[in-house]
C-alpha positions as CSV (number, residue, x, y, z in Angstrom):
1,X,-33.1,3.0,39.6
2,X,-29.2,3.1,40.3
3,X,-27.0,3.7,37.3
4,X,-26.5,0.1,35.7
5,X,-30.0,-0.4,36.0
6,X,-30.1,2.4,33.6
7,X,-27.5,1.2,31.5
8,X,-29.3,-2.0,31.1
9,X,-32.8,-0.9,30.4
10,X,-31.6,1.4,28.0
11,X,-29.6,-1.2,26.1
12,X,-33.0,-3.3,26.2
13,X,-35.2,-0.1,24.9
14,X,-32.3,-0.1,21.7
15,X,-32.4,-3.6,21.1
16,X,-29.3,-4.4,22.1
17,X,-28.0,-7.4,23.9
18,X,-25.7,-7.8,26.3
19,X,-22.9,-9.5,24.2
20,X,-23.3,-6.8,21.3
21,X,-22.5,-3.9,24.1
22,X,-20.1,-5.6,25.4
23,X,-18.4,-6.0,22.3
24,X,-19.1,-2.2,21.4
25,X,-16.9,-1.6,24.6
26,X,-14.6,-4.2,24.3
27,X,-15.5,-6.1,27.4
28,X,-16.4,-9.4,28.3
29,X,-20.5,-10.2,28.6
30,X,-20.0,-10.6,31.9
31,X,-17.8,-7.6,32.9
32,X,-21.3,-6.0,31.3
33,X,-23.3,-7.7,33.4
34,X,-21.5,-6.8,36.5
35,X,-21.3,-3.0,35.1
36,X,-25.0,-3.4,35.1
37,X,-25.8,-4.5,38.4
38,X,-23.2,-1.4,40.0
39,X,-24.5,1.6,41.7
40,X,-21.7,4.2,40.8
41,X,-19.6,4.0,37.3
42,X,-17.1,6.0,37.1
43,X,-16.9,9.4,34.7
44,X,-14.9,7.9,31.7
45,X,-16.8,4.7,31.9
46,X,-19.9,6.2,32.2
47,X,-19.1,8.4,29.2
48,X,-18.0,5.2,26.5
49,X,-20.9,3.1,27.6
50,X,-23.6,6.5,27.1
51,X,-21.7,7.0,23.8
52,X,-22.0,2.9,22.8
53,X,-25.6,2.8,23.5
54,X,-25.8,6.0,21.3
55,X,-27.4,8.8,24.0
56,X,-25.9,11.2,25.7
57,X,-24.2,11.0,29.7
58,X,-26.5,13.3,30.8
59,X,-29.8,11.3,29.0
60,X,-28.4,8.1,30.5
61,X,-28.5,9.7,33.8
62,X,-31.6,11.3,33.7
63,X,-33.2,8.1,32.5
64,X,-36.3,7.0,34.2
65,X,-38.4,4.8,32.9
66,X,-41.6,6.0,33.2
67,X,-40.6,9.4,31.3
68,X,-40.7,7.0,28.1
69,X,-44.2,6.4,28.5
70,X,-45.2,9.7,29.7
71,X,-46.9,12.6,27.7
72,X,-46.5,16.0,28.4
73,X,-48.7,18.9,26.3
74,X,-49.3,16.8,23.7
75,X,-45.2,16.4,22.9
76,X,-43.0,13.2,24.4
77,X,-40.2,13.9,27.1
78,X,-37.1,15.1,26.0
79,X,-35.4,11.8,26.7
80,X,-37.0,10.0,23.3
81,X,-34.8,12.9,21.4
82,X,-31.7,11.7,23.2
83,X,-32.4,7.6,22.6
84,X,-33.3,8.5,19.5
85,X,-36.5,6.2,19.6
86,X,-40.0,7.2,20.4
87,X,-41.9,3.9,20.5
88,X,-45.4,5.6,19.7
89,X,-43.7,7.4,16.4
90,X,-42.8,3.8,15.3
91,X,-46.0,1.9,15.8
92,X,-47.8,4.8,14.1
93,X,-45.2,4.5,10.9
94,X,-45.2,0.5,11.0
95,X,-49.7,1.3,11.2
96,X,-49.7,3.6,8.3
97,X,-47.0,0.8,6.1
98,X,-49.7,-1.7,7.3
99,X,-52.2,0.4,5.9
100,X,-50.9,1.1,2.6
101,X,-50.0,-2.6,1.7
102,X,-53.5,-3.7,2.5
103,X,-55.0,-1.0,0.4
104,X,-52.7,-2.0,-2.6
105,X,-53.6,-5.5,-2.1
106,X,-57.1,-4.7,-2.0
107,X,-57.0,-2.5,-5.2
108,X,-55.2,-5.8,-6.9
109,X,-57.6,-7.9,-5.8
110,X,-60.5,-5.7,-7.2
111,X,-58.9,-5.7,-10.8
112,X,-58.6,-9.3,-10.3
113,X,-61.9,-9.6,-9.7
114,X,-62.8,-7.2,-12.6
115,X,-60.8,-8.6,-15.2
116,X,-62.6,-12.0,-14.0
117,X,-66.2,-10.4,-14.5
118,X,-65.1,-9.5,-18.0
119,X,-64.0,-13.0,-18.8
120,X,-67.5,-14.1,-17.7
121,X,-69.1,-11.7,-20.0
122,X,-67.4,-12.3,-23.3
């Protein structure tokens, strides 16, 4: 994976488009484009576009994508600390919201069903 490859997976992995990077940098959508598709960017590019996408130089070029997925000792890579984003961390946290929603809505729906029964009774 050559450098803009990096750049533009990375922006994917944030969420980010290309015309909100761009913008960021204060380039065209398609200067991005083509900065995405290049083998080699220069040092002080290389360092605003890292600093845009909010990682580090050095993350951006270590980046491989399968080191996102990967799971060493129980602990992610290193490289979700620079991006900032560690996908399993999320889906566990938007799980355990899930959770506690449907347990509220469940509790409601029991006094519902109480008051109801009482109703009946009287």
């Amino acid at each position: 994976m050559n450098v803009g490859q990096k750049i533009a997976r990375v922006r994917e992995i944030r969420g980010m488009k290309q015309t909100d990077l761009a913008q960021r940098l204060g380039i065209s959508q398609q200067a991005l484009s083509k900065l995405e598709n290049h083998e080699y960017i220069e040092e002080q590019k290389l360092k605003k576009v890292a600093e845009a996408l909010g990682i580090s130089t050095q993350a951006l070029l270590q980046f491989q994508e399968n080191t996102l997925l990967e799971e060493t000792d129980g602990r992610r890579d290193s490289i979700h600390g620079d991006l900032g984003f560690d996908p399993i961390k999320k889906i566990l946290t938007l799980y355990d919201e899930l959770l506690e929603t449907e347990r509220k809505r469940i509790a409601l729906l029991e006094e519902l069903l109480h008051a109801k029964d009482h109703q009946t009774l009287a």
